[in-house]
PDBQT receptor file of N, H, CA, C and O in Angstrom, charges set to zero:
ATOM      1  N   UNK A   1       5.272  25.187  13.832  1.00  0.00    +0.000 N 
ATOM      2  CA  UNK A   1       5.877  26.243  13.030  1.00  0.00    +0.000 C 
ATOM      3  C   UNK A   1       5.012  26.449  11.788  1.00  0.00    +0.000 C 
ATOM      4  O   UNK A   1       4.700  25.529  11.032  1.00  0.00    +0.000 OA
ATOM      5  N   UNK A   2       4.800  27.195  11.697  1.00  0.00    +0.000 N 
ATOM      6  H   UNK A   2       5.053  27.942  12.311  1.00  0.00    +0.000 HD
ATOM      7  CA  UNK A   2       4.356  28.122  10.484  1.00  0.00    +0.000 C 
ATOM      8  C   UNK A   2       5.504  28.145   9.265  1.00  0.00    +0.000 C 
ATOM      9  O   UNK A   2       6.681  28.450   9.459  1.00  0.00    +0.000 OA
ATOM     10  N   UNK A   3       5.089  27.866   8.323  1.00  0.00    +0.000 N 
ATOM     11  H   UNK A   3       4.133  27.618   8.166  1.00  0.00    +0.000 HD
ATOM     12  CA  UNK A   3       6.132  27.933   6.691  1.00  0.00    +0.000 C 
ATOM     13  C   UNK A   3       4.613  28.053   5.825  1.00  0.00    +0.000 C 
ATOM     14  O   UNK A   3       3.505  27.520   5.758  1.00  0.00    +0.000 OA
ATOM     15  N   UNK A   4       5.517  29.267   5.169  1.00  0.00    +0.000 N 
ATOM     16  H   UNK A   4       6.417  29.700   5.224  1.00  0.00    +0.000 HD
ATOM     17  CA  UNK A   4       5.000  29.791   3.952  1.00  0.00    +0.000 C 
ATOM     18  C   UNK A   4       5.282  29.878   2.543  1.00  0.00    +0.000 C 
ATOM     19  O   UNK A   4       4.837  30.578   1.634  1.00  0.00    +0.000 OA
ATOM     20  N   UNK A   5       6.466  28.634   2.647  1.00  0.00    +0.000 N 
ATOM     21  H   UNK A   5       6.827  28.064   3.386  1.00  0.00    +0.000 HD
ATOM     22  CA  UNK A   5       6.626  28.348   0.830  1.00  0.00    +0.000 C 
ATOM     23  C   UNK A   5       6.814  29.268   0.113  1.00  0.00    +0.000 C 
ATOM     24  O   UNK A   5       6.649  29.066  -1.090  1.00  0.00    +0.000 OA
ATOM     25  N   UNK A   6       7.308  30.883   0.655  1.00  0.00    +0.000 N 
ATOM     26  H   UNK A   6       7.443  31.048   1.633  1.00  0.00    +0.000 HD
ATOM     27  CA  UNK A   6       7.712  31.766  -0.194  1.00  0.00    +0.000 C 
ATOM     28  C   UNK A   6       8.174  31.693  -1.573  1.00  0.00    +0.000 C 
ATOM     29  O   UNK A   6       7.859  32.376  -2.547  1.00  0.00    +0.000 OA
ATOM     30  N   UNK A   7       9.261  30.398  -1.412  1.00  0.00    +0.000 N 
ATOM     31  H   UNK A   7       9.517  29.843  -0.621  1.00  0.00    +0.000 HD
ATOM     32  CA  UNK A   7      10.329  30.452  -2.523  1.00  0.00    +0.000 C 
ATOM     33  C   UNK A   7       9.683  29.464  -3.900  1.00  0.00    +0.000 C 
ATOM     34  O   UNK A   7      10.146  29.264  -5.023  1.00  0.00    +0.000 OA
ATOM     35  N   UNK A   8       8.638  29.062  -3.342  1.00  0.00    +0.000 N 
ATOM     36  H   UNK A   8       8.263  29.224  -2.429  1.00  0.00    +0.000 HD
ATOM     37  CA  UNK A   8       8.053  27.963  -4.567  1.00  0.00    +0.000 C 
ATOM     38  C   UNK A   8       6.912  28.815  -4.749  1.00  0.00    +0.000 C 
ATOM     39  O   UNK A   8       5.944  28.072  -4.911  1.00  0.00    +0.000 OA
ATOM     40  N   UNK A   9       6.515  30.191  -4.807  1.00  0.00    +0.000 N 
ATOM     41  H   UNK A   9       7.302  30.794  -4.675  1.00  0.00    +0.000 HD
ATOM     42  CA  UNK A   9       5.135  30.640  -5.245  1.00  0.00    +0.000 C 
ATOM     43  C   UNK A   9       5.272  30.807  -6.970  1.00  0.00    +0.000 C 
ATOM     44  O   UNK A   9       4.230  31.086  -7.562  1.00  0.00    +0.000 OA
ATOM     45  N   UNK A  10       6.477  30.650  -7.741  1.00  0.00    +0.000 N 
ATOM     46  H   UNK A  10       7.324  30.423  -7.260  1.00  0.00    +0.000 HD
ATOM     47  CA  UNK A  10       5.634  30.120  -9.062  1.00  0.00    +0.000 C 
ATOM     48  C   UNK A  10       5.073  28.880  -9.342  1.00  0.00    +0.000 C 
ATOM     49  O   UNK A  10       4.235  28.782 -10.238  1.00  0.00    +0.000 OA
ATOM     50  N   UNK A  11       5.547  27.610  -8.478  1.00  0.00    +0.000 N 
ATOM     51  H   UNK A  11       6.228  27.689  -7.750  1.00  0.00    +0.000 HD
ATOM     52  CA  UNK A  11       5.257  26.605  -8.740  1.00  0.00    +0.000 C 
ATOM     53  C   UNK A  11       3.402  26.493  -8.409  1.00  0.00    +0.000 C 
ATOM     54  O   UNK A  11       2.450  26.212  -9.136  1.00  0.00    +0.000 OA
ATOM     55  N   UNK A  12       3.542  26.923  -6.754  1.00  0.00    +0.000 N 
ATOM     56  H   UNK A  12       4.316  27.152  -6.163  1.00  0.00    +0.000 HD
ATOM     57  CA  UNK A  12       1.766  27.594  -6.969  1.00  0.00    +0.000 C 
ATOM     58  C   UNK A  12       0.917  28.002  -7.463  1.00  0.00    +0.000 C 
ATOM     59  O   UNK A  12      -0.285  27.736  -7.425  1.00  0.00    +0.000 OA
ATOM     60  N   UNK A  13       1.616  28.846  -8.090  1.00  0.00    +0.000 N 
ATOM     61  H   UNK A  13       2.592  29.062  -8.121  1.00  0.00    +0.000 HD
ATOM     62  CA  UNK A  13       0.568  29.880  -8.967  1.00  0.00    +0.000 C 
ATOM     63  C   UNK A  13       0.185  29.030  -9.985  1.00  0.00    +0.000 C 
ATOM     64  O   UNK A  13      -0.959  29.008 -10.439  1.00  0.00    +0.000 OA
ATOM     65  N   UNK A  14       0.927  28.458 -10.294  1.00  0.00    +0.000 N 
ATOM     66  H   UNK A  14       1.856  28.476  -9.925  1.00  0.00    +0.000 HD
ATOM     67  CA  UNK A  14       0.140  28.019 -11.652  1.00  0.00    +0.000 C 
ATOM     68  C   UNK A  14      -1.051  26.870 -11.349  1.00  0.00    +0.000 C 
ATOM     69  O   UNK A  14      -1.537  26.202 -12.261  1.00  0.00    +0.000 OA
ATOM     70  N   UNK A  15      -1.466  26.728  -9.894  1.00  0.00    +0.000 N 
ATOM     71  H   UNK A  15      -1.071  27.271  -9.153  1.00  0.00    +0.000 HD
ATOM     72  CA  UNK A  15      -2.747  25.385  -9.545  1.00  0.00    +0.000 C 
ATOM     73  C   UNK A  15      -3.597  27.035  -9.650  1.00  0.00    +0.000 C 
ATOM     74  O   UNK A  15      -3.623  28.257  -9.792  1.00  0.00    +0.000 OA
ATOM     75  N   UNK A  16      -4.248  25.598  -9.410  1.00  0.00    +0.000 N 
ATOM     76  H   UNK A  16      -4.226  24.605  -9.294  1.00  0.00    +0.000 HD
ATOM     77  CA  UNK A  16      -6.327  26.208  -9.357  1.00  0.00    +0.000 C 
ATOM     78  C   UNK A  16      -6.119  26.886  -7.638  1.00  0.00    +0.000 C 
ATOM     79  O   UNK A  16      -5.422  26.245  -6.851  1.00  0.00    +0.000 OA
ATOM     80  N   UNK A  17      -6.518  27.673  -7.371  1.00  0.00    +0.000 N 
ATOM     81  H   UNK A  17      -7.084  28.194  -8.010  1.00  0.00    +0.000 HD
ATOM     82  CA  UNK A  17      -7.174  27.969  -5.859  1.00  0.00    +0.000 C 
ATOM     83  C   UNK A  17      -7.171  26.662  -4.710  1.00  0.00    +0.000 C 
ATOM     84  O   UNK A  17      -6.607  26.284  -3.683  1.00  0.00    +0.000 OA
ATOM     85  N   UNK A  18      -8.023  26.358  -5.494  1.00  0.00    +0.000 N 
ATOM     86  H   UNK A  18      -8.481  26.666  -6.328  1.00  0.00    +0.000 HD
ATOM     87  CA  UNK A  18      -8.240  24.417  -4.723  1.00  0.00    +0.000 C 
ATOM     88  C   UNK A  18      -7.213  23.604  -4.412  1.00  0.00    +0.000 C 
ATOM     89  O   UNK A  18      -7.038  22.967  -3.373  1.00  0.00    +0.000 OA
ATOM     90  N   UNK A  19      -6.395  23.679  -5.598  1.00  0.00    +0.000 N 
ATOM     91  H   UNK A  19      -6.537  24.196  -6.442  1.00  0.00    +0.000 HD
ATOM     92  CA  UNK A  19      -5.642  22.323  -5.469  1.00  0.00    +0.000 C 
ATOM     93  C   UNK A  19      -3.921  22.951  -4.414  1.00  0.00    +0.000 C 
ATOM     94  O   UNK A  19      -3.101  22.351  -3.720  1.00  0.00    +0.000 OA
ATOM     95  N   UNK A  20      -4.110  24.565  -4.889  1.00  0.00    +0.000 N 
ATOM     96  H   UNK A  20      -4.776  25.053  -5.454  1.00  0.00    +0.000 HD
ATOM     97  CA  UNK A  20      -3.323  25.462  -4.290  1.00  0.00    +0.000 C 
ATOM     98  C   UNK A  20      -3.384  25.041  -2.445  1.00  0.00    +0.000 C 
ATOM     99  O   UNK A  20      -2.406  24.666  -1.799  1.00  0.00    +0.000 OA
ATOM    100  N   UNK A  21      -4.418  25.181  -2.043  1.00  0.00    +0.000 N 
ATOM    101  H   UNK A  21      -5.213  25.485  -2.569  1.00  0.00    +0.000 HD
ATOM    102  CA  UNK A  21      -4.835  25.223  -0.802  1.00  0.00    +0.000 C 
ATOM    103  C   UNK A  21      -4.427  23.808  -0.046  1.00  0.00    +0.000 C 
ATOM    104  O   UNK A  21      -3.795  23.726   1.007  1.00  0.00    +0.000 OA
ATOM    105  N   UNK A  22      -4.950  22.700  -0.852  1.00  0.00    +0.000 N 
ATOM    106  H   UNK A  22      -5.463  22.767  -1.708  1.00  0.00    +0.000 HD
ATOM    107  CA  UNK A  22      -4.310  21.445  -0.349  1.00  0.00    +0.000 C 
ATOM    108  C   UNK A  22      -3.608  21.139  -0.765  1.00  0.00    +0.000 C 
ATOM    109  O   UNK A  22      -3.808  19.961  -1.063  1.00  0.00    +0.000 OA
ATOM    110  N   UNK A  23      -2.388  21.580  -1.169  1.00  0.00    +0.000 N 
ATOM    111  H   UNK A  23      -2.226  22.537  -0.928  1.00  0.00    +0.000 HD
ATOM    112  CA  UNK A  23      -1.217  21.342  -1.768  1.00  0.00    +0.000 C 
ATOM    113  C   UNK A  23      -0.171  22.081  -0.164  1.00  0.00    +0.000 C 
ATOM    114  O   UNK A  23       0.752  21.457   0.360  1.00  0.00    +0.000 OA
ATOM    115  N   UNK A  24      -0.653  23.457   0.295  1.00  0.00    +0.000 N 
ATOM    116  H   UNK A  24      -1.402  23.964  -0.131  1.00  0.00    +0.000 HD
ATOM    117  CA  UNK A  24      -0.563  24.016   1.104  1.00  0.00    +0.000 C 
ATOM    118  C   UNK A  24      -0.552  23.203   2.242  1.00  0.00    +0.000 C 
ATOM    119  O   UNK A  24       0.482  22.929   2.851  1.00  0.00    +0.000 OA
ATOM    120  N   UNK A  25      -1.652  22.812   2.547  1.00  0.00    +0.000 N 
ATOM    121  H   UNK A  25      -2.492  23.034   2.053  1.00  0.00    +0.000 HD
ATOM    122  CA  UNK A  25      -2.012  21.509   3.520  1.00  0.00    +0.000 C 
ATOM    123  C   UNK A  25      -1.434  20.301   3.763  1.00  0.00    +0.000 C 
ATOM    124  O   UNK A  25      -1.572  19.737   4.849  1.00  0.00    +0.000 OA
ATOM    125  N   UNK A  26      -0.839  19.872   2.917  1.00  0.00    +0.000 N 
ATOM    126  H   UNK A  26      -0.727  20.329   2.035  1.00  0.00    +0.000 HD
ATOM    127  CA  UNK A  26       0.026  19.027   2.810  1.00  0.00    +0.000 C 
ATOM    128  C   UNK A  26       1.165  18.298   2.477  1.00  0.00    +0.000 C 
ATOM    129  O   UNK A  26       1.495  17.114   2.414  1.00  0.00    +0.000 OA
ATOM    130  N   UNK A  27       2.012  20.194   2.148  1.00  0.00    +0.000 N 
ATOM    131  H   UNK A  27       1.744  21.156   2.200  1.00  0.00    +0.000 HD
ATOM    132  CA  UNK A  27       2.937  20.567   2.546  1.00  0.00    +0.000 C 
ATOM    133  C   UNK A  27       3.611  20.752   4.397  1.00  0.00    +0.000 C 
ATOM    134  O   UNK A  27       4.497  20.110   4.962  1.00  0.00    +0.000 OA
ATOM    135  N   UNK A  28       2.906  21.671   4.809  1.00  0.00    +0.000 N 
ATOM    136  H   UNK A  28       2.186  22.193   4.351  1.00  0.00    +0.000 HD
ATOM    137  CA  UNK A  28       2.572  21.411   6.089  1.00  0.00    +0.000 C 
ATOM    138  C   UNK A  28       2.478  20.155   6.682  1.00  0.00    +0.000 C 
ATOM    139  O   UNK A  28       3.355  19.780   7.460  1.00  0.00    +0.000 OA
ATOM    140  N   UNK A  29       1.583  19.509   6.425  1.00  0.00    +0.000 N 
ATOM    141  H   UNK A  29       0.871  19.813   5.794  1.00  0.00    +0.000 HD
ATOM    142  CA  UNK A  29       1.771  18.362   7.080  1.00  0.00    +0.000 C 
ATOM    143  C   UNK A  29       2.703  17.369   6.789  1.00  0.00    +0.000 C 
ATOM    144  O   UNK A  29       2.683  16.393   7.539  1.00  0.00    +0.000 OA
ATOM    145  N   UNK A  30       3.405  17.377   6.005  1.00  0.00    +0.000 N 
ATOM    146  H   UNK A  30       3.421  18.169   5.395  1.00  0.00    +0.000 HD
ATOM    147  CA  UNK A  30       5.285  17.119   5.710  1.00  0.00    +0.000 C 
ATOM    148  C   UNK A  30       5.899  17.395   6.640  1.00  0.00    +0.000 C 
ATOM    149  O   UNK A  30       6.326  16.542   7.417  1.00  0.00    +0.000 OA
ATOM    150  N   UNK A  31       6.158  19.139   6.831  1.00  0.00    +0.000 N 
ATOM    151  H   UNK A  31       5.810  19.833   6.199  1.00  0.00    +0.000 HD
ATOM    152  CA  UNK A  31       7.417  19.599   7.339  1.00  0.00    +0.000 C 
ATOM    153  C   UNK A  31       6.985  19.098   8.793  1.00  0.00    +0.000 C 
ATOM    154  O   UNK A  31       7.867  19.282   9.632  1.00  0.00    +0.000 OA
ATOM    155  N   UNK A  32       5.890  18.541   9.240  1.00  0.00    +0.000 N 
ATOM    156  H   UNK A  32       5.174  18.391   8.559  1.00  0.00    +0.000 HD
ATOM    157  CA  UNK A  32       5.714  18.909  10.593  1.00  0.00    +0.000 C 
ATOM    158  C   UNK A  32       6.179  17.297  10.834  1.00  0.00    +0.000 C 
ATOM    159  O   UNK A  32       6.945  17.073  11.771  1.00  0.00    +0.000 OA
ATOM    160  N   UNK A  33       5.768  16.307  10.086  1.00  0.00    +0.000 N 
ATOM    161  H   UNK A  33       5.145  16.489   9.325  1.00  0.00    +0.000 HD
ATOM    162  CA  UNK A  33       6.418  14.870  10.292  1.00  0.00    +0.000 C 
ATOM    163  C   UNK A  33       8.251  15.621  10.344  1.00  0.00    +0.000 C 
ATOM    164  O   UNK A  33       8.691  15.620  11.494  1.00  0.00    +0.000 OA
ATOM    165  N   UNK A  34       8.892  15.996   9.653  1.00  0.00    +0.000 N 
ATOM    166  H   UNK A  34       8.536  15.997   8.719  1.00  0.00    +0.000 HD
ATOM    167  CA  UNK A  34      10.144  15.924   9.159  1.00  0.00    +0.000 C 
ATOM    168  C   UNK A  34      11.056  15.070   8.701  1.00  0.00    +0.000 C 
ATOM    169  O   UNK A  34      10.514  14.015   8.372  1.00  0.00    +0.000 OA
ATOM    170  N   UNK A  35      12.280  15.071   8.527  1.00  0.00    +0.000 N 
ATOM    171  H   UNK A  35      12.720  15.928   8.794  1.00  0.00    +0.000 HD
ATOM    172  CA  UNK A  35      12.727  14.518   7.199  1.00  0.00    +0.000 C 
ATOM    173  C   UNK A  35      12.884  14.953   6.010  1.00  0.00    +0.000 C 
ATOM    174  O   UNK A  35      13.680  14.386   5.262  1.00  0.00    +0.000 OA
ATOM    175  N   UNK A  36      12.012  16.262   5.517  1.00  0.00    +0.000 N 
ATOM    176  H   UNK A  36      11.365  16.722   6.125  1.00  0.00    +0.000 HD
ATOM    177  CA  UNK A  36      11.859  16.442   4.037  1.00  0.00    +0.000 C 
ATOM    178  C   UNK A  36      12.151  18.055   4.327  1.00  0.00    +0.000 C 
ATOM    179  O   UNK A  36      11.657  18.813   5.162  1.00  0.00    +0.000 OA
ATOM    180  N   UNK A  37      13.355  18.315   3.092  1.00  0.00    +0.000 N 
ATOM    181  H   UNK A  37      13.756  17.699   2.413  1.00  0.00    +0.000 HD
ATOM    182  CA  UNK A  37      13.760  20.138   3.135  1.00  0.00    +0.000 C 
ATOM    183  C   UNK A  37      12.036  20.612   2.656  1.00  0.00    +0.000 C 
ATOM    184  O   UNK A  37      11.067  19.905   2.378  1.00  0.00    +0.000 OA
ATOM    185  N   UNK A  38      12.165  21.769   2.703  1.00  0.00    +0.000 N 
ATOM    186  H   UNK A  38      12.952  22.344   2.929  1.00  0.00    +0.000 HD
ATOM    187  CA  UNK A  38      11.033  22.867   2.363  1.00  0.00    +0.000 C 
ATOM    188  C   UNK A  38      10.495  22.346   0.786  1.00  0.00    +0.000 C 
ATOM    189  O   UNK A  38       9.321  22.316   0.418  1.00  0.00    +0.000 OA
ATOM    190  N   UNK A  39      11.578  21.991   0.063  1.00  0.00    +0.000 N 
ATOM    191  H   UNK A  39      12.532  22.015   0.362  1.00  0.00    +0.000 HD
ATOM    192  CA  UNK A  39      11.536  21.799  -1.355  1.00  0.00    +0.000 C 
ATOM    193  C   UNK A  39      10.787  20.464  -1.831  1.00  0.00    +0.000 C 
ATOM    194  O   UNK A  39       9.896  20.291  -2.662  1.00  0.00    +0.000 OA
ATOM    195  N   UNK A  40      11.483  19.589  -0.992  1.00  0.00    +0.000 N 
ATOM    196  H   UNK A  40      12.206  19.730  -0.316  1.00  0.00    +0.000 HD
ATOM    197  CA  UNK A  40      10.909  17.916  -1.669  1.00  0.00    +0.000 C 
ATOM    198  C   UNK A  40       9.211  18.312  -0.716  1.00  0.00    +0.000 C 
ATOM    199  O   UNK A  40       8.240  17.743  -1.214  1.00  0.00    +0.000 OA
ATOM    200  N   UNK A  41       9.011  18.923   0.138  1.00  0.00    +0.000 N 
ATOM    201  H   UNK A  41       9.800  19.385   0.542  1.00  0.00    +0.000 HD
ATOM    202  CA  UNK A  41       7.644  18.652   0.865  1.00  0.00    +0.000 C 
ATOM    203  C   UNK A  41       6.737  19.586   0.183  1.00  0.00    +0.000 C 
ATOM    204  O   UNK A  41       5.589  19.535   0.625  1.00  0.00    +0.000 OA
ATOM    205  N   UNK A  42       6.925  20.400  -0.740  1.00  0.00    +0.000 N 
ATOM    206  H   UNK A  42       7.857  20.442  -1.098  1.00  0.00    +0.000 HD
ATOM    207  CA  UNK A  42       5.815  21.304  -2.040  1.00  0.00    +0.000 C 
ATOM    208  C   UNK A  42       5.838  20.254  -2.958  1.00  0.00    +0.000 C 
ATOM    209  O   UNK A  42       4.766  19.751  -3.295  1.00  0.00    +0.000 OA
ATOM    210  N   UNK A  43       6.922  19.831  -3.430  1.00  0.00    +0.000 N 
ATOM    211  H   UNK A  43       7.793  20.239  -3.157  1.00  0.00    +0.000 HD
ATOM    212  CA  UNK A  43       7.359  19.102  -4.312  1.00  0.00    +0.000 C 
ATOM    213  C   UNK A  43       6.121  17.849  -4.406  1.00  0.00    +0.000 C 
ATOM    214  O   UNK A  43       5.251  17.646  -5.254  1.00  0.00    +0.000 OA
ATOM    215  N   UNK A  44       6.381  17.324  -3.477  1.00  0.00    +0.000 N 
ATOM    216  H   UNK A  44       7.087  17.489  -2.789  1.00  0.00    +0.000 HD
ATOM    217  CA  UNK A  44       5.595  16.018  -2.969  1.00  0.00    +0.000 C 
ATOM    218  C   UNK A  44       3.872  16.271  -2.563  1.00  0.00    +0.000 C 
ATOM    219  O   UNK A  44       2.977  15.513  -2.936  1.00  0.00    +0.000 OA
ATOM    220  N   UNK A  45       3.677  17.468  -1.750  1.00  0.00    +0.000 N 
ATOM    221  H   UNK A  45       4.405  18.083  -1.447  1.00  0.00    +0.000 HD
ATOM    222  CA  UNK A  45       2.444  17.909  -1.651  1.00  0.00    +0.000 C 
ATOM    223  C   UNK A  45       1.569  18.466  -3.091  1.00  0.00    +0.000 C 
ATOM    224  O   UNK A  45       0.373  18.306  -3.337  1.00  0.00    +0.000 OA
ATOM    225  N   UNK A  46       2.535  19.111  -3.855  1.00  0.00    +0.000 N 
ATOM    226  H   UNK A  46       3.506  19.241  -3.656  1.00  0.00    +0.000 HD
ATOM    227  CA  UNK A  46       1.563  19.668  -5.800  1.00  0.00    +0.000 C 
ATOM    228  C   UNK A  46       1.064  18.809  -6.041  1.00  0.00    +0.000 C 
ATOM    229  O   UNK A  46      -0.156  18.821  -6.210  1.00  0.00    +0.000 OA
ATOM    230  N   UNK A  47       1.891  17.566  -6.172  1.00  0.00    +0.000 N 
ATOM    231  H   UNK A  47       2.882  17.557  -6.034  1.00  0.00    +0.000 HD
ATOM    232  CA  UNK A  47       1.706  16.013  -6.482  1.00  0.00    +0.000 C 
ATOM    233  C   UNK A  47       0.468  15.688  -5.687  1.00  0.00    +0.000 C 
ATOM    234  O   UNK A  47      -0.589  15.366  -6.230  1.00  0.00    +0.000 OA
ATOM    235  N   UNK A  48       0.610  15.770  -4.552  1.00  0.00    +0.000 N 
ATOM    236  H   UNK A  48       1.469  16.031  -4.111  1.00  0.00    +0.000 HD
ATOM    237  CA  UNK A  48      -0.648  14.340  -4.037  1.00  0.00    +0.000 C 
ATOM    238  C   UNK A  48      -2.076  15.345  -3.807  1.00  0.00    +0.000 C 
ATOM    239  O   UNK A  48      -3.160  14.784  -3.646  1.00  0.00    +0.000 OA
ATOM    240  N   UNK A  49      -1.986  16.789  -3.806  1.00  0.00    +0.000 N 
ATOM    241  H   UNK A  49      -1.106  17.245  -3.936  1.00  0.00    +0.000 HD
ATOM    242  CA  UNK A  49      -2.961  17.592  -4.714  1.00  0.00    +0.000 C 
ATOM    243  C   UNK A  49      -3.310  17.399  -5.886  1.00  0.00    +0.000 C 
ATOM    244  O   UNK A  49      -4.525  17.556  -6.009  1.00  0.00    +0.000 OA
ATOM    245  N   UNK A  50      -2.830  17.145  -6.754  1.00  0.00    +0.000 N 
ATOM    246  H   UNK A  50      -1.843  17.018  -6.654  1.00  0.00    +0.000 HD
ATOM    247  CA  UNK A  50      -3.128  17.108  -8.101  1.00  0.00    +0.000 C 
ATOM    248  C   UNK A  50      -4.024  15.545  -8.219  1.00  0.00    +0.000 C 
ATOM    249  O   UNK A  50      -4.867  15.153  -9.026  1.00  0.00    +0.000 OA
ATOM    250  N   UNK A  51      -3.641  15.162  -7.490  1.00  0.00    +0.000 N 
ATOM    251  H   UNK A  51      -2.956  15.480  -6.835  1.00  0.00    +0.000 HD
ATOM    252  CA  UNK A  51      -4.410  13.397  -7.133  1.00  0.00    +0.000 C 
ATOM    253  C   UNK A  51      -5.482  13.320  -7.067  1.00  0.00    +0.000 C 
ATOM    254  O   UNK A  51      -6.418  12.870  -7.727  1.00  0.00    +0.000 OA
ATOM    255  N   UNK A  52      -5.238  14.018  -5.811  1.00  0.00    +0.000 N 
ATOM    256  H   UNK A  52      -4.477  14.384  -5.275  1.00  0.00    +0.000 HD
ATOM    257  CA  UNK A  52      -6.533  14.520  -4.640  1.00  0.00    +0.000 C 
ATOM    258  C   UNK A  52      -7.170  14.979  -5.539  1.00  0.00    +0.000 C 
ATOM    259  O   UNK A  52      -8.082  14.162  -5.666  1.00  0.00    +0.000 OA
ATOM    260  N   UNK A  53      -7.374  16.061  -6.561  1.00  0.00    +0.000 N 
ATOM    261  H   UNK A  53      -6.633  16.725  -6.458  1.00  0.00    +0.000 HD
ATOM    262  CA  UNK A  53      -7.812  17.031  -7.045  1.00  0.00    +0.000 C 
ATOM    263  C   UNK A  53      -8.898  15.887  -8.654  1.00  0.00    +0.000 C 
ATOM    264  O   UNK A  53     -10.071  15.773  -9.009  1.00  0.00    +0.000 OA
ATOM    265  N   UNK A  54      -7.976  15.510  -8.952  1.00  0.00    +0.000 N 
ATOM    266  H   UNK A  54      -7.023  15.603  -8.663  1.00  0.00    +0.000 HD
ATOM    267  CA  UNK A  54      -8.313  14.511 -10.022  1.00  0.00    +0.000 C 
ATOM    268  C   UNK A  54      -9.284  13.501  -9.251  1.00  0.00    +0.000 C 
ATOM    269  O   UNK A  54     -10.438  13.447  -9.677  1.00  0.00    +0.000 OA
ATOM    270  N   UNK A  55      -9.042  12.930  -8.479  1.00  0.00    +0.000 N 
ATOM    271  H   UNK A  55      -8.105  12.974  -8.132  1.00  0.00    +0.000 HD
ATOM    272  CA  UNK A  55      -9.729  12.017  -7.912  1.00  0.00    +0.000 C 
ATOM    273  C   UNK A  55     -10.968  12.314  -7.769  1.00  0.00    +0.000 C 
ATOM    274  O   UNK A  55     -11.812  11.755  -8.469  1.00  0.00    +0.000 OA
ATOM    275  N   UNK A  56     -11.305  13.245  -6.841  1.00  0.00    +0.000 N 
ATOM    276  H   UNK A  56     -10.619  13.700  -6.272  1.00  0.00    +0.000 HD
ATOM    277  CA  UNK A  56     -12.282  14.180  -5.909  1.00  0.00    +0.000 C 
ATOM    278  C   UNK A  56     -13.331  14.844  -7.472  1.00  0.00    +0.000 C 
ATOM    279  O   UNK A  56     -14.503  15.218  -7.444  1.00  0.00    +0.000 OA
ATOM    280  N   UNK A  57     -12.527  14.799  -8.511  1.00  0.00    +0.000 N 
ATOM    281  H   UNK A  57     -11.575  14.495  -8.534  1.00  0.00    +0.000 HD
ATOM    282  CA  UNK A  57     -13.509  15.165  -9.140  1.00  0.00    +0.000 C 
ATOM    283  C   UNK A  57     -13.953  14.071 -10.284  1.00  0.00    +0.000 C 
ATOM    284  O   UNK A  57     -14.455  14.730 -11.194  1.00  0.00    +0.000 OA
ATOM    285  N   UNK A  58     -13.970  13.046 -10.527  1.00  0.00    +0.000 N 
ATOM    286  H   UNK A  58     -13.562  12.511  -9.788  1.00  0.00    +0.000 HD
ATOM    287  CA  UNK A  58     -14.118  11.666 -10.426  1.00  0.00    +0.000 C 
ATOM    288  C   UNK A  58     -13.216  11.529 -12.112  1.00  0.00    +0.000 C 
ATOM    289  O   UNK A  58     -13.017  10.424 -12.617  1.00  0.00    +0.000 OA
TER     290      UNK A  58
């Protein structure tokens, strides 16, 4: 299934492009394990983007 996080695009908007995209990514790859509403799996994905994002750039 396809999800498009409609309802959290302010929380998006406010990343970089980058961190937007794998935040996207791993959101997705949340809902597809399951367990987690639409909400805790952006929620949880901004987060381990913002990681990723920090990390990756040392």
């Amino acid at each position: 299934m396809n999800w498009i996080f409609e309802n959290f695009k302010p929380a998006l908007d406010g990343l970089t492009p980058q961190v937007r995209q794998k935040a996207l990514e791993i959101a997705h790859l949340l809902m597809e394990k399951g367990g987690l509403s639409e909400e805790k799996a952006i929620q949880q994905a901004i987060v381990q983007a913002e990681e990723w994002f920090y990390d990756s750039e040392g």
